[in-house]
C-alpha positions as a printed NumPy array, in Angstrom:
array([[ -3.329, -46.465, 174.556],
       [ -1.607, -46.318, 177.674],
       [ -2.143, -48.401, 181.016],
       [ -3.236, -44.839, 182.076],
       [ -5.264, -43.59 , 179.709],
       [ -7.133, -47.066, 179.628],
       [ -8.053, -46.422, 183.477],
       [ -8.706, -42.862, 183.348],
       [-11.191, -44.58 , 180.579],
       [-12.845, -47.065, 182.31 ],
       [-13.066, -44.944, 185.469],
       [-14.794, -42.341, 183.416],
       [-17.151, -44.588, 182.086],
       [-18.07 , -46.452, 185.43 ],
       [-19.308, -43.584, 186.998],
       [-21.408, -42.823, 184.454],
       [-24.498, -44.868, 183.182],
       [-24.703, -48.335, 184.415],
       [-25.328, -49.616, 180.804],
       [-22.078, -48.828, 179.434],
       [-20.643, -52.051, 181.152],
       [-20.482, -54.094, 177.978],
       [-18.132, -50.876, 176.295],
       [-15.963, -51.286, 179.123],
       [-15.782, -54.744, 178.465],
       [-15.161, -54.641, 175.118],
       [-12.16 , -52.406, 175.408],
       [-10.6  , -53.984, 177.871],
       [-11.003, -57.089, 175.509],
       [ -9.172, -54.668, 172.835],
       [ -6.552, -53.667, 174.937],
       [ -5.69 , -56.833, 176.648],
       [ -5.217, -58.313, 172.803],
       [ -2.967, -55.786, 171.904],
       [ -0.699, -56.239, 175.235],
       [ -0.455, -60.022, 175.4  ],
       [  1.408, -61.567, 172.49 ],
       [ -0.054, -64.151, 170.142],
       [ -3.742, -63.37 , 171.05 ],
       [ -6.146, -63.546, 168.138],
       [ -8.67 , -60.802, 167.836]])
């Protein structure tokens, strides 16, 4: 996933229900992992 895909992501899912905070959350946790080296997921 792309730096740009992962916003158009997160954009999409912030305007949409308020709940889905913790999936945004979670992904960014997923994709922050796979950037920075020597993090344990």
């Amino acid at each position: 996933m792309t730096i740009a895909q992962a916003r158009a992501f997160a954009r999409t899912l912030m305007e949409g229900d308020p709940k889905e905070g913790s999936v945004i959350a979670n992904t960014a946790r997923q994709v922050l992992g796979s950037v920075i080296p020597g993090s344990k997921d």
